[in-house]
mmCIF file of the N, C-alpha and C atoms, coordinates in Angstrom:
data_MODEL
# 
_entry.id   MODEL 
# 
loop_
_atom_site.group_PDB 
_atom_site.id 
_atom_site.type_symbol 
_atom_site.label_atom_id 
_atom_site.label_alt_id 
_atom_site.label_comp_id 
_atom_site.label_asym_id 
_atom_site.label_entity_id 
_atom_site.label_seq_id 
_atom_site.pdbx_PDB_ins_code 
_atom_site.Cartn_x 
_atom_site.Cartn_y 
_atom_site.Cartn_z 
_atom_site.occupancy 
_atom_site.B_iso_or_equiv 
_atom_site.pdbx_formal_charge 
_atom_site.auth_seq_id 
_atom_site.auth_comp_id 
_atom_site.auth_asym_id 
_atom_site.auth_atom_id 
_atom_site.pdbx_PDB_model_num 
ATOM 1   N N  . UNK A 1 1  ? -15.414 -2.589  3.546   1.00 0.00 ? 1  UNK A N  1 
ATOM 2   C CA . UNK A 1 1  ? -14.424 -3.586  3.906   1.00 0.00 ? 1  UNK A CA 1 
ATOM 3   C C  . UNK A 1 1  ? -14.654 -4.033  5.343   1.00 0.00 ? 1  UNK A C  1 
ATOM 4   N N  . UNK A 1 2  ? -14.598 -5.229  5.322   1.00 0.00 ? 2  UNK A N  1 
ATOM 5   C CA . UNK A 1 2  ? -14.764 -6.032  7.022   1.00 0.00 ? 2  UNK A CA 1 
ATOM 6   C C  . UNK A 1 2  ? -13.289 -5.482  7.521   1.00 0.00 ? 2  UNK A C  1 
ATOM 7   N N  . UNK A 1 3  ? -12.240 -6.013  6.873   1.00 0.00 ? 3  UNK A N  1 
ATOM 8   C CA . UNK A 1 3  ? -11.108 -5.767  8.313   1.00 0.00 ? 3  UNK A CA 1 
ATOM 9   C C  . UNK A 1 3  ? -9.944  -5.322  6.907   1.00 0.00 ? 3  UNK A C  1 
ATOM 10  N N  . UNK A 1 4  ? -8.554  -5.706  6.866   1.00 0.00 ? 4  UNK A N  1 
ATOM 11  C CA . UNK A 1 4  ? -7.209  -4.938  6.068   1.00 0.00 ? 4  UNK A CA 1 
ATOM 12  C C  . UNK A 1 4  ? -7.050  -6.084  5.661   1.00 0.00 ? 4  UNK A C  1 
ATOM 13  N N  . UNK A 1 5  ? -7.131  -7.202  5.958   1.00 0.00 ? 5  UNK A N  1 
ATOM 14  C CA . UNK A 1 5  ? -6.895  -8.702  4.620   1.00 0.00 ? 5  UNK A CA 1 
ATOM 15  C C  . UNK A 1 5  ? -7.781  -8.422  3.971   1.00 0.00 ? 5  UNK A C  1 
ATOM 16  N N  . UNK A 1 6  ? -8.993  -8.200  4.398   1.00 0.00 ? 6  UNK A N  1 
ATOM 17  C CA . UNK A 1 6  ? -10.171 -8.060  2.949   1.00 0.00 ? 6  UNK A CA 1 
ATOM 18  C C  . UNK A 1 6  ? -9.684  -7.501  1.988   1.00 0.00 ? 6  UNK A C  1 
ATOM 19  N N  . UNK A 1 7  ? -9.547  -6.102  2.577   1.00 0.00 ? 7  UNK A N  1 
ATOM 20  C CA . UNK A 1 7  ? -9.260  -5.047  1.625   1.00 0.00 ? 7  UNK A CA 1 
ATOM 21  C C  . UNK A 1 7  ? -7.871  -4.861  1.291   1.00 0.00 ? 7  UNK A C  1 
ATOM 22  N N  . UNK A 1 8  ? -6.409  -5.837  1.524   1.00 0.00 ? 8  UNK A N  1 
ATOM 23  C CA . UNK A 1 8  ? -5.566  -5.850  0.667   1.00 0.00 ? 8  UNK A CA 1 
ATOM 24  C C  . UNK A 1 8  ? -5.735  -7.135  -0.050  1.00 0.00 ? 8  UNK A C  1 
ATOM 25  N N  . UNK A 1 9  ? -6.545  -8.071  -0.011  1.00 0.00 ? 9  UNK A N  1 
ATOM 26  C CA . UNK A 1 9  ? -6.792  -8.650  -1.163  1.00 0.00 ? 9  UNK A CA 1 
ATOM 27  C C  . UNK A 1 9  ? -7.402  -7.997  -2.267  1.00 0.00 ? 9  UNK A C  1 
ATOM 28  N N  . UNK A 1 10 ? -8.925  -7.178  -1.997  1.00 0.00 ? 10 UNK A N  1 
ATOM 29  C CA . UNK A 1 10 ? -9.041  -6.209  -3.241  1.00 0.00 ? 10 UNK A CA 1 
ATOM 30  C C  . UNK A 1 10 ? -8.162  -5.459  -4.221  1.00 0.00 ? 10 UNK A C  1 
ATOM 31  N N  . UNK A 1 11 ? -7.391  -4.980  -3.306  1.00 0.00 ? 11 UNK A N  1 
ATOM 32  C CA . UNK A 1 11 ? -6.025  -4.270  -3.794  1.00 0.00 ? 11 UNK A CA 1 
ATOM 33  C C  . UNK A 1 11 ? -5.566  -4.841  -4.519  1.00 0.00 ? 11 UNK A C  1 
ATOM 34  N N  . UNK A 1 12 ? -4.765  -6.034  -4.166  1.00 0.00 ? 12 UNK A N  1 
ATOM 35  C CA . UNK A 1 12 ? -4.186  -7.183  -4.990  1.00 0.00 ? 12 UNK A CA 1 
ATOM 36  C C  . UNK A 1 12 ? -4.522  -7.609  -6.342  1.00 0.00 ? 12 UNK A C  1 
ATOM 37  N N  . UNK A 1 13 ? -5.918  -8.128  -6.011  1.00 0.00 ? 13 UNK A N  1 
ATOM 38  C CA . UNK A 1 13 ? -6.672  -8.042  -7.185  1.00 0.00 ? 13 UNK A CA 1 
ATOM 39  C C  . UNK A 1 13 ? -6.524  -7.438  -8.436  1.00 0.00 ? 13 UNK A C  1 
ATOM 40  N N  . UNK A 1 14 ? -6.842  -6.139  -7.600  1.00 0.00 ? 14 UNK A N  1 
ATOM 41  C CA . UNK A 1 14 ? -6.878  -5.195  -8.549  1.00 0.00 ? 14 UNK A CA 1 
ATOM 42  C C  . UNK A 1 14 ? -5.769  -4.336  -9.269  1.00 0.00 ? 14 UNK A C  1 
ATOM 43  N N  . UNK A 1 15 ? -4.790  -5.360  -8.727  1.00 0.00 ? 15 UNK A N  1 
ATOM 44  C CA . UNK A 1 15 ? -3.160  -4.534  -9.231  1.00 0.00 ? 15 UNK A CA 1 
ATOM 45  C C  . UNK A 1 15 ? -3.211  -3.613  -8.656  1.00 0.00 ? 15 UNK A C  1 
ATOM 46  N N  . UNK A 1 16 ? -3.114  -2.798  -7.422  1.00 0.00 ? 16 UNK A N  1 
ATOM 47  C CA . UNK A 1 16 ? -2.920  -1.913  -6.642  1.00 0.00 ? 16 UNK A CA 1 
ATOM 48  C C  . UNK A 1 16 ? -2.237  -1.918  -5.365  1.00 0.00 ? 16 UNK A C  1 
ATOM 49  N N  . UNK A 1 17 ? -1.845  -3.708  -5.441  1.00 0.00 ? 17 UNK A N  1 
ATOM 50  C CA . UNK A 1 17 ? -1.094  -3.909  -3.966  1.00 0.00 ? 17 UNK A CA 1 
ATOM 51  C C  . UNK A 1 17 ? -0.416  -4.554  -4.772  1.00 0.00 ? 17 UNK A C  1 
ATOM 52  N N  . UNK A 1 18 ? 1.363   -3.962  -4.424  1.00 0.00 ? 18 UNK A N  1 
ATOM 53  C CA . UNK A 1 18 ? 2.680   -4.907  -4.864  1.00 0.00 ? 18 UNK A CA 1 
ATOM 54  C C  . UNK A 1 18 ? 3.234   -5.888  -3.664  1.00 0.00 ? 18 UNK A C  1 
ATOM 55  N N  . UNK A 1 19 ? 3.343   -7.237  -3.515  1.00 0.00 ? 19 UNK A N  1 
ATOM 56  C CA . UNK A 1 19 ? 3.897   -7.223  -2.567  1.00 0.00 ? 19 UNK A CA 1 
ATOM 57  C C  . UNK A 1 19 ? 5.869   -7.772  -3.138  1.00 0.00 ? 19 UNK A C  1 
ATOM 58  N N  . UNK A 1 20 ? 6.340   -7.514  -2.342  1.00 0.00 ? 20 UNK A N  1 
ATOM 59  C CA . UNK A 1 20 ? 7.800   -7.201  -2.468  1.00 0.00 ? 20 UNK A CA 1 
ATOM 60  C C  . UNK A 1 20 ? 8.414   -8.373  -1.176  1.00 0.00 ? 20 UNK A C  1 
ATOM 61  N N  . UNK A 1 21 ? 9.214   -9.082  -1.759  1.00 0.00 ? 21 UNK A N  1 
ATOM 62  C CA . UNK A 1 21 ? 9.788   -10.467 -0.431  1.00 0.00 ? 21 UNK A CA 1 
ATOM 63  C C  . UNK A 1 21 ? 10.898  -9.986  -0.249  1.00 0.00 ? 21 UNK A C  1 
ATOM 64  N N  . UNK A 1 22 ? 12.107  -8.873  -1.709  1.00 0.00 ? 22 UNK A N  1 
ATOM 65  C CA . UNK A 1 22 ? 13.117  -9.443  -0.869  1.00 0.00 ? 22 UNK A CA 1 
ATOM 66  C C  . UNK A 1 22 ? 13.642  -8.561  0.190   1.00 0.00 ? 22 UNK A C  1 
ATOM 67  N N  . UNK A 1 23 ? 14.925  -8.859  0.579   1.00 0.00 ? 23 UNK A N  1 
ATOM 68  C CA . UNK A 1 23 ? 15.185  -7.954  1.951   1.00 0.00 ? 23 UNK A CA 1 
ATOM 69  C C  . UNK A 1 23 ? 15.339  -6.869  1.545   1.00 0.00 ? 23 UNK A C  1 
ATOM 70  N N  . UNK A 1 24 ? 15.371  -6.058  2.929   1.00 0.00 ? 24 UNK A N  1 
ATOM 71  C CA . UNK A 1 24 ? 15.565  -4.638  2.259   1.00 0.00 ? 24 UNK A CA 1 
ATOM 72  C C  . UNK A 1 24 ? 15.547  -3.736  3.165   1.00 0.00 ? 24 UNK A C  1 
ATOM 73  N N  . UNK A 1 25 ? 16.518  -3.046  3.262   1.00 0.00 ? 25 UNK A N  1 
ATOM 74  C CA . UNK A 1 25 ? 17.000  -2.034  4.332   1.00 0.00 ? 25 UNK A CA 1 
ATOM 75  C C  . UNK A 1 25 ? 15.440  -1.804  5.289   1.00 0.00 ? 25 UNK A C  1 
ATOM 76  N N  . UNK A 1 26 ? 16.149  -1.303  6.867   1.00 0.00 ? 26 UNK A N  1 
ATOM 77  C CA . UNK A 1 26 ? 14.467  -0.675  6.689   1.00 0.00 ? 26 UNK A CA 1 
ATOM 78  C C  . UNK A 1 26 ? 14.231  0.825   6.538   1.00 0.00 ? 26 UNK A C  1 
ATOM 79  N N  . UNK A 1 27 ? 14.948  1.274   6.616   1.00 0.00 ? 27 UNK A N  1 
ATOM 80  C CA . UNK A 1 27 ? 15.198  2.761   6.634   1.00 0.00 ? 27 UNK A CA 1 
ATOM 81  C C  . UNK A 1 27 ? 15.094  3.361   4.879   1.00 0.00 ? 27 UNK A C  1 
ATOM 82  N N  . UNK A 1 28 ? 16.770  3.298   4.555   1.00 0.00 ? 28 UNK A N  1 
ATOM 83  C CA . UNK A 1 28 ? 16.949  3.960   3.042   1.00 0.00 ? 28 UNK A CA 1 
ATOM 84  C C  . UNK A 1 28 ? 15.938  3.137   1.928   1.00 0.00 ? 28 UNK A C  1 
ATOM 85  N N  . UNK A 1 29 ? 16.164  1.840   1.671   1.00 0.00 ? 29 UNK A N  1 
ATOM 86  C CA . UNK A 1 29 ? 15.131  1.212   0.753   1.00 0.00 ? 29 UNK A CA 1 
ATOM 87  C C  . UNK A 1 29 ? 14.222  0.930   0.616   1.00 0.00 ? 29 UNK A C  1 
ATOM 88  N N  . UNK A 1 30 ? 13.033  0.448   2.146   1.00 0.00 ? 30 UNK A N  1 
ATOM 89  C CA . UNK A 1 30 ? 11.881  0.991   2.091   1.00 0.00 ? 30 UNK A CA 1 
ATOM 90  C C  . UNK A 1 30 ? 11.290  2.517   1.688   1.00 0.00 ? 30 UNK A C  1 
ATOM 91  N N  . UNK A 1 31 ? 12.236  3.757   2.197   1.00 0.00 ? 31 UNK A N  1 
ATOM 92  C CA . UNK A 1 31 ? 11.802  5.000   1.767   1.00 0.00 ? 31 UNK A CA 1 
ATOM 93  C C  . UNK A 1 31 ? 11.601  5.154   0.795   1.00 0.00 ? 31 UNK A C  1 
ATOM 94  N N  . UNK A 1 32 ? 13.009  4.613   -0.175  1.00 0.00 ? 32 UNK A N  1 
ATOM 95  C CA . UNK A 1 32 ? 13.147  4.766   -1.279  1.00 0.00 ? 32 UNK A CA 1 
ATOM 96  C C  . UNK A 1 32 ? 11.759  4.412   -2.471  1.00 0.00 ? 32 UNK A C  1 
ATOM 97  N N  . UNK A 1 33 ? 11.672  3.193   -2.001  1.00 0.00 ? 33 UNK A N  1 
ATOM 98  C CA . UNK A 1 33 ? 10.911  2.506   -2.930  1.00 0.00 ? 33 UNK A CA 1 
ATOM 99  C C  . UNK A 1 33 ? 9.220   3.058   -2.347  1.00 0.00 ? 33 UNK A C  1 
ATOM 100 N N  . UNK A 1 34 ? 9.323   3.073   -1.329  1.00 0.00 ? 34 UNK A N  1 
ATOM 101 C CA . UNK A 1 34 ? 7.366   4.144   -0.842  1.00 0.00 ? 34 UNK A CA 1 
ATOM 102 C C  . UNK A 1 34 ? 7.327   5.319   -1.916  1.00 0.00 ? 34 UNK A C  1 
ATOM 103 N N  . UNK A 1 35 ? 8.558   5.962   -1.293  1.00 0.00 ? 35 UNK A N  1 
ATOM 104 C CA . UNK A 1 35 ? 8.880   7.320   -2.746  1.00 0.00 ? 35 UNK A CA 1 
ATOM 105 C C  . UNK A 1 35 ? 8.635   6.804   -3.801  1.00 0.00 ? 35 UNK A C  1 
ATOM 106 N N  . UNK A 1 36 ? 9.381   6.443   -4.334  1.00 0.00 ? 36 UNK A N  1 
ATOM 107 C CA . UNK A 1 36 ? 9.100   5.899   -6.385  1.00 0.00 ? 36 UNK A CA 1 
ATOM 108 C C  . UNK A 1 36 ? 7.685   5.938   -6.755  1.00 0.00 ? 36 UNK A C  1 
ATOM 109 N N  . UNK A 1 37 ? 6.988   4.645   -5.511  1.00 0.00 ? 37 UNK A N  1 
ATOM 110 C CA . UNK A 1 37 ? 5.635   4.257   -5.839  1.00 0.00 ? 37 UNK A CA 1 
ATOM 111 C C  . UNK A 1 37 ? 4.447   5.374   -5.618  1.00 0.00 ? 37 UNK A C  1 
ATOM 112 N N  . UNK A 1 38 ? 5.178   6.156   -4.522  1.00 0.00 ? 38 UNK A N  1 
ATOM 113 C CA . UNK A 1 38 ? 3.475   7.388   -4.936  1.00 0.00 ? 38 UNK A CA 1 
ATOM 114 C C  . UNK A 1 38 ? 3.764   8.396   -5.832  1.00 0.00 ? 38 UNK A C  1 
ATOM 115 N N  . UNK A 1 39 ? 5.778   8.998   -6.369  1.00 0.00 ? 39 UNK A N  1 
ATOM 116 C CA . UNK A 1 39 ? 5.404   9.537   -6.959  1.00 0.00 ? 39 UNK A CA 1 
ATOM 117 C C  . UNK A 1 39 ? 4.838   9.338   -8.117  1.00 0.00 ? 39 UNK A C  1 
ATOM 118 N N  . UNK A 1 40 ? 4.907   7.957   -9.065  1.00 0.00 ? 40 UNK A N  1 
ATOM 119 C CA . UNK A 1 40 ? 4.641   6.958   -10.167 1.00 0.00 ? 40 UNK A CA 1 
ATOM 120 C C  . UNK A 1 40 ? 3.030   7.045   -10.083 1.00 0.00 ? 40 UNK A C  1 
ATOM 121 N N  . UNK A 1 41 ? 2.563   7.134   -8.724  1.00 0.00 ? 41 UNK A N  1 
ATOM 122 C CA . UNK A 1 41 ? 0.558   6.604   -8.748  1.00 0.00 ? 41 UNK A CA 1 
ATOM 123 C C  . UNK A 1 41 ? 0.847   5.430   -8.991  1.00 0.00 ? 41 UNK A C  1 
ATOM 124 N N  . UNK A 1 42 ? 1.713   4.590   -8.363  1.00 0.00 ? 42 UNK A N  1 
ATOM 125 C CA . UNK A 1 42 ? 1.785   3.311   -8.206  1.00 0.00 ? 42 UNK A CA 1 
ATOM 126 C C  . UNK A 1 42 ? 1.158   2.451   -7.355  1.00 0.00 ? 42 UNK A C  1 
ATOM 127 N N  . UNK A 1 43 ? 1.047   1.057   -6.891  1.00 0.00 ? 43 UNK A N  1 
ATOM 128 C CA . UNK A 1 43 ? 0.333   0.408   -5.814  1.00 0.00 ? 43 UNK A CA 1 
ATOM 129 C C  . UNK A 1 43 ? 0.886   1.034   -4.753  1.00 0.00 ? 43 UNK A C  1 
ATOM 130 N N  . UNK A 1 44 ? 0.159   0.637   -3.814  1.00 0.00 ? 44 UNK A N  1 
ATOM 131 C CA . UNK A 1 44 ? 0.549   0.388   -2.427  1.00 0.00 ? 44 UNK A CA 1 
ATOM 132 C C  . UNK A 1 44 ? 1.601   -0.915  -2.402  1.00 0.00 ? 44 UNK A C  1 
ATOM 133 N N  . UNK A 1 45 ? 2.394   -0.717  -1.243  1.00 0.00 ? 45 UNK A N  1 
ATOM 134 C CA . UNK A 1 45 ? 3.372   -1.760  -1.337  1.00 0.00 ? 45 UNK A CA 1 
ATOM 135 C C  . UNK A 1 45 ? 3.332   -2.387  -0.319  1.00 0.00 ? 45 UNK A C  1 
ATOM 136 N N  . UNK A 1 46 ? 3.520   -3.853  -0.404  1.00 0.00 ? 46 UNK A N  1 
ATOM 137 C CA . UNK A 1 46 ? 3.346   -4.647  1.129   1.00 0.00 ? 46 UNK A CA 1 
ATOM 138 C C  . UNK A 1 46 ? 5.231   -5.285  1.504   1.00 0.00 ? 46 UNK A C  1 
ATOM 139 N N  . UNK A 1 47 ? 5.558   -4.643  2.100   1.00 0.00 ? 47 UNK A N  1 
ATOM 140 C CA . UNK A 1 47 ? 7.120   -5.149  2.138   1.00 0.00 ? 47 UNK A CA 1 
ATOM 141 C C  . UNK A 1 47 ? 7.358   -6.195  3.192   1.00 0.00 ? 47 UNK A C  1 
ATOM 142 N N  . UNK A 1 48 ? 7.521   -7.768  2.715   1.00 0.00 ? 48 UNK A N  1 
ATOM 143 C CA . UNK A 1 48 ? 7.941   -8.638  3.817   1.00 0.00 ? 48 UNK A CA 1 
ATOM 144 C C  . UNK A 1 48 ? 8.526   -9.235  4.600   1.00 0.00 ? 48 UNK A C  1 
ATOM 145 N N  . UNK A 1 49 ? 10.089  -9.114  3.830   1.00 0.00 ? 49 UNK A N  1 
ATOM 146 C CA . UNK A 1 49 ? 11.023  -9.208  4.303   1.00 0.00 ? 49 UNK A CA 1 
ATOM 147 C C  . UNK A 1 49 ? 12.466  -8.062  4.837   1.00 0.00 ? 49 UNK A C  1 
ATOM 148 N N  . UNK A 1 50 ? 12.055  -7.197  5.439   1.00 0.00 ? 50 UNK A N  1 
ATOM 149 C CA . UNK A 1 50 ? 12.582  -5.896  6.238   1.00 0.00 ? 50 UNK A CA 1 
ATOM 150 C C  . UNK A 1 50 ? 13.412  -6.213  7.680   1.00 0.00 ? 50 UNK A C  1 
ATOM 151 N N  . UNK A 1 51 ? 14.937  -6.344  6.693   1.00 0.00 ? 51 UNK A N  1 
ATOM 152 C CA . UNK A 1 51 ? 15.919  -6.266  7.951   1.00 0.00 ? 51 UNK A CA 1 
ATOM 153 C C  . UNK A 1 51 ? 15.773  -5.392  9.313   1.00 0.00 ? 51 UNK A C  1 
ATOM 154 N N  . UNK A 1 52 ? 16.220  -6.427  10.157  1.00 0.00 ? 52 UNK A N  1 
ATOM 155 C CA . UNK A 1 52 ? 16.123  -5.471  11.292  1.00 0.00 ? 52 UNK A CA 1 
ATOM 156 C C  . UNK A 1 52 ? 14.481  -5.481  12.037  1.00 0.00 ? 52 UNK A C  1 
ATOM 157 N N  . UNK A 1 53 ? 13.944  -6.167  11.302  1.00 0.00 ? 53 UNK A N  1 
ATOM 158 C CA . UNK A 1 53 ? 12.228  -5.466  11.735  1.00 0.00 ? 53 UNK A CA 1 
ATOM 159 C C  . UNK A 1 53 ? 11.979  -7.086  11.690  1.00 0.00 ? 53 UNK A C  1 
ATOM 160 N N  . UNK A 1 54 ? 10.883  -7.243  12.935  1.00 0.00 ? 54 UNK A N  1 
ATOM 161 C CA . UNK A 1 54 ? 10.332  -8.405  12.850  1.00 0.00 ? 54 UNK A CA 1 
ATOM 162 C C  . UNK A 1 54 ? 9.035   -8.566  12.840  1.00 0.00 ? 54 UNK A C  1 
ATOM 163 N N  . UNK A 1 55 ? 8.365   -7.570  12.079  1.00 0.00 ? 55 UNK A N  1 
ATOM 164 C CA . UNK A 1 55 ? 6.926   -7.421  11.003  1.00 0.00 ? 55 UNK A CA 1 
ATOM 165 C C  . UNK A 1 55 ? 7.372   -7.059  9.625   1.00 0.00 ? 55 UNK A C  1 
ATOM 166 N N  . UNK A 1 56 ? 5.923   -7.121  9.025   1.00 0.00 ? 56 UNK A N  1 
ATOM 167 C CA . UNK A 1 56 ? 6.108   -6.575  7.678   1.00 0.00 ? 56 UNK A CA 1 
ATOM 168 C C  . UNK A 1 56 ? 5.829   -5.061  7.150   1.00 0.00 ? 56 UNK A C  1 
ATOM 169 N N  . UNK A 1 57 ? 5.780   -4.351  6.742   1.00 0.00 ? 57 UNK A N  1 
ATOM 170 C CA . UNK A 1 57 ? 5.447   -3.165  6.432   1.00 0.00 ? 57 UNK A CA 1 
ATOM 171 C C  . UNK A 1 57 ? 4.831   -2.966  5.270   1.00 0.00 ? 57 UNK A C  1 
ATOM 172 N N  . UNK A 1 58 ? 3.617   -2.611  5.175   1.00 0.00 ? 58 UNK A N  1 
ATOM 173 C CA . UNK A 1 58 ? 2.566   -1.648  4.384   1.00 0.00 ? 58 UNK A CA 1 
ATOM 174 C C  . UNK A 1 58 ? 2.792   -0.362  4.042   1.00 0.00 ? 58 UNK A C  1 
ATOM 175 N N  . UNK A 1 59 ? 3.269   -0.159  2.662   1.00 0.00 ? 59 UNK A N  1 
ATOM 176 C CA . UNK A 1 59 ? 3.393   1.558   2.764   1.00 0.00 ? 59 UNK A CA 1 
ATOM 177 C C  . UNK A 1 59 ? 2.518   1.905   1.462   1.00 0.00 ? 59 UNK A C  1 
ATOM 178 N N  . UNK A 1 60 ? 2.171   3.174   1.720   1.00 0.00 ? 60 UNK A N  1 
ATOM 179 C CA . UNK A 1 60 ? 1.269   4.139   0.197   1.00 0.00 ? 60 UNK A CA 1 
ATOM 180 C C  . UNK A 1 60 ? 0.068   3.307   0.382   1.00 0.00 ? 60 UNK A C  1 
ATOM 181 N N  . UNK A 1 61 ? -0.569  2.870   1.443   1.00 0.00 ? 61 UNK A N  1 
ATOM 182 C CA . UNK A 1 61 ? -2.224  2.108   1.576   1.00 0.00 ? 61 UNK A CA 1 
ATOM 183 C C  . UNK A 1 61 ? -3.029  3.389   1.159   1.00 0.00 ? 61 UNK A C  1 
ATOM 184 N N  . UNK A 1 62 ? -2.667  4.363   1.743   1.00 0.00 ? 62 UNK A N  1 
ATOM 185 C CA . UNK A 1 62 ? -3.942  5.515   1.174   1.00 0.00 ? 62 UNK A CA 1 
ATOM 186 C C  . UNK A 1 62 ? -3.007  6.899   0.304   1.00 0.00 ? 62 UNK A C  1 
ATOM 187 N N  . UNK A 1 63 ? -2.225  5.794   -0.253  1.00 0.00 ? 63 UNK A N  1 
ATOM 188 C CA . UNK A 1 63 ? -1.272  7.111   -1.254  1.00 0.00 ? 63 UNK A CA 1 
ATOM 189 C C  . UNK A 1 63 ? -1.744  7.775   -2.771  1.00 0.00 ? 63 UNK A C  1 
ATOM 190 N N  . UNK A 1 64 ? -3.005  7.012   -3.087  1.00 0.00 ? 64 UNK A N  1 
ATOM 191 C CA . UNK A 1 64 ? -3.745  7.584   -4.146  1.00 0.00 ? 64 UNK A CA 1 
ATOM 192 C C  . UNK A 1 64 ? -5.172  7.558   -3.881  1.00 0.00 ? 64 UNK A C  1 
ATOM 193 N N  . UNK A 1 65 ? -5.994  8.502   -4.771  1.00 0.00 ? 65 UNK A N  1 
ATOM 194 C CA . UNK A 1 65 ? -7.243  8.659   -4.372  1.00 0.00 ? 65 UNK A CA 1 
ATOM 195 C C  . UNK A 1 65 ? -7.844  7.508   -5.054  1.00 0.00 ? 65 UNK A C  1 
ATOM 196 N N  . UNK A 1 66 ? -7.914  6.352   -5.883  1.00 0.00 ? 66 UNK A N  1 
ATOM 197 C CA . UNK A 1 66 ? -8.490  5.498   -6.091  1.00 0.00 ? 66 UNK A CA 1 
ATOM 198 C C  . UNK A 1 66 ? -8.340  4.246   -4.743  1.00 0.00 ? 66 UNK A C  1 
ATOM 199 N N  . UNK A 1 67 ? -7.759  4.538   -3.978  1.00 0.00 ? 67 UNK A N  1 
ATOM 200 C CA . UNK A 1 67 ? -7.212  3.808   -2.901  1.00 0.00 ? 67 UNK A CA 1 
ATOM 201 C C  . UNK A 1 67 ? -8.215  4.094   -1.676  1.00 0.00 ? 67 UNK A C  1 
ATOM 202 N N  . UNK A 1 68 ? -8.029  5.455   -1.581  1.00 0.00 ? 68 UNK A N  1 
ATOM 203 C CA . UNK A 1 68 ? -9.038  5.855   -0.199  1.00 0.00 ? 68 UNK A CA 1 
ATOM 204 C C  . UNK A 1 68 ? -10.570 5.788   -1.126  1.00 0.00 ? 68 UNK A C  1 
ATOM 205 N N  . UNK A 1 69 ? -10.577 5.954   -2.161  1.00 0.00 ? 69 UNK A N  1 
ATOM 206 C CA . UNK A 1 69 ? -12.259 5.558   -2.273  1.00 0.00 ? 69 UNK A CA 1 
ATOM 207 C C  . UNK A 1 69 ? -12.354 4.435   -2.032  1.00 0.00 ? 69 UNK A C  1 
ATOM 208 N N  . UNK A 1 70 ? -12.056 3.710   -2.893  1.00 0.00 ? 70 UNK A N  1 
ATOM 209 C CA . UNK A 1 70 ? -11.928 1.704   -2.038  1.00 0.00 ? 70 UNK A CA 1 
ATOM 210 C C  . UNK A 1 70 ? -12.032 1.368   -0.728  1.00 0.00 ? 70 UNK A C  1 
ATOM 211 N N  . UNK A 1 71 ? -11.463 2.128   -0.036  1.00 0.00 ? 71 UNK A N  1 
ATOM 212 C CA . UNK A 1 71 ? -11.373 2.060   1.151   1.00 0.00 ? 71 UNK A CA 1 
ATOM 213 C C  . UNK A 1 71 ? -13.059 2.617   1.768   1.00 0.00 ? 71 UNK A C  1 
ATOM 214 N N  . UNK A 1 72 ? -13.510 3.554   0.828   1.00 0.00 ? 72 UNK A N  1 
ATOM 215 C CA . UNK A 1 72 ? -14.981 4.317   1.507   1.00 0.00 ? 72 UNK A CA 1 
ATOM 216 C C  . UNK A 1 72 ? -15.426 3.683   0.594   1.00 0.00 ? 72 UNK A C  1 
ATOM 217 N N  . UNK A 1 73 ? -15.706 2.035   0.016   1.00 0.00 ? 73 UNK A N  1 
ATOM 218 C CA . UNK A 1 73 ? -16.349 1.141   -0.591  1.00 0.00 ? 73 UNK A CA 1 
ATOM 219 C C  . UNK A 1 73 ? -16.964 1.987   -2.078  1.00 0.00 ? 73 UNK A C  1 
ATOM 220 N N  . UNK A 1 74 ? -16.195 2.785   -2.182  1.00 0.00 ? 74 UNK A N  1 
ATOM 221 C CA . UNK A 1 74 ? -16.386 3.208   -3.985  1.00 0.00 ? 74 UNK A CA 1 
ATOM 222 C C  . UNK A 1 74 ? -16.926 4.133   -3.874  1.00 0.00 ? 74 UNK A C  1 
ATOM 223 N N  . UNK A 1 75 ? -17.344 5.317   -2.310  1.00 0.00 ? 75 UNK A N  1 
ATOM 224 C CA . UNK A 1 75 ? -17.527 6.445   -2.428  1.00 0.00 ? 75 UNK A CA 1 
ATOM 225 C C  . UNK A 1 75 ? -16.557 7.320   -3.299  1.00 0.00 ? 75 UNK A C  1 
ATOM 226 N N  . UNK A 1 76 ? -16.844 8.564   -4.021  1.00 0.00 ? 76 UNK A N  1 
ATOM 227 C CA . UNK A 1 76 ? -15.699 9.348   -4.354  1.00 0.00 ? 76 UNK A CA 1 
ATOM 228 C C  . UNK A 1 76 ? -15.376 10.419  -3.087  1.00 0.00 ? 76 UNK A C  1 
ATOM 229 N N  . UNK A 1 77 ? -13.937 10.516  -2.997  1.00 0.00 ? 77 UNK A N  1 
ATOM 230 C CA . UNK A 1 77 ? -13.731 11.350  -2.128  1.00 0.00 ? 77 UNK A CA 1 
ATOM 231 C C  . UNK A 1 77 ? -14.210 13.128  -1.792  1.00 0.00 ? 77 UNK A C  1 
ATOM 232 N N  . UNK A 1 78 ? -15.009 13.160  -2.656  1.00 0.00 ? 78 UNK A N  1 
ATOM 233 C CA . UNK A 1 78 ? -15.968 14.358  -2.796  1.00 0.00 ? 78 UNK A CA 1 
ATOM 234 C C  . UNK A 1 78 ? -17.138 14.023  -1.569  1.00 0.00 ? 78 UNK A C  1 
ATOM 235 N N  . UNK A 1 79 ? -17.307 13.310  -1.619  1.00 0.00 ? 79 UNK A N  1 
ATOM 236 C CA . UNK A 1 79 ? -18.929 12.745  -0.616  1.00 0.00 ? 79 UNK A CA 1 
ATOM 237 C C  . UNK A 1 79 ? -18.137 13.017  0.971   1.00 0.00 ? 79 UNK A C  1 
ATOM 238 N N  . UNK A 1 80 ? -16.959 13.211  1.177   1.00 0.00 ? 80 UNK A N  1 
ATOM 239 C CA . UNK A 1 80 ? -16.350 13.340  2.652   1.00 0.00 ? 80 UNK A CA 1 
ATOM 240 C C  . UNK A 1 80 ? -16.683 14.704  2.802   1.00 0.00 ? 80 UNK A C  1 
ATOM 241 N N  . UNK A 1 81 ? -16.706 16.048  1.797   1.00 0.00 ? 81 UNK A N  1 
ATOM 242 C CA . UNK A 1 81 ? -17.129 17.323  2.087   1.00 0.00 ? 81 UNK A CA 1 
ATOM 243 C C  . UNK A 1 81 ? -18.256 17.497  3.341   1.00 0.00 ? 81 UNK A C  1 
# 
């Protein structure tokens, strides 16, 4: 991956990046919903509209191992030994 747009477009792509607009606490309902999604082996989540906060938030980017291999361009995470 060149830079994190590259590689959350892959994501995207690949159904592995949710992104989420509406508002939403930043505290209890972002947690909430990071929780759900890794315990599920769900995407990564891109949250954009987060009261209180004037960025967006990325959560679970490396919350499954098909995620961090992507990230090591389709190494398996065995090859980091």
């Amino acid at each position: 991956m060149h830079d994190l747009r590259t590689f959350l477009r892959r994501l995207e792509r690949s159904g592995d990046l949710l992104r989420i607009e509406a508002g939403l606490d930043s505290v209890l309902e972002t947690t909430s919903l990071c929780r759900r999604s890794l315990q599920e082996e769900g995407p990564a989540l891109l949250l954009s509209n987060i009261r209180d906060a004037s960025h967006a938030m990325l959560g679970n980017l490396f919350g499954h191992q098909r995620r961090i291999e992507a990230a090591l361009k389709d190494r398996p995470i065995a090859s980091l030994r």
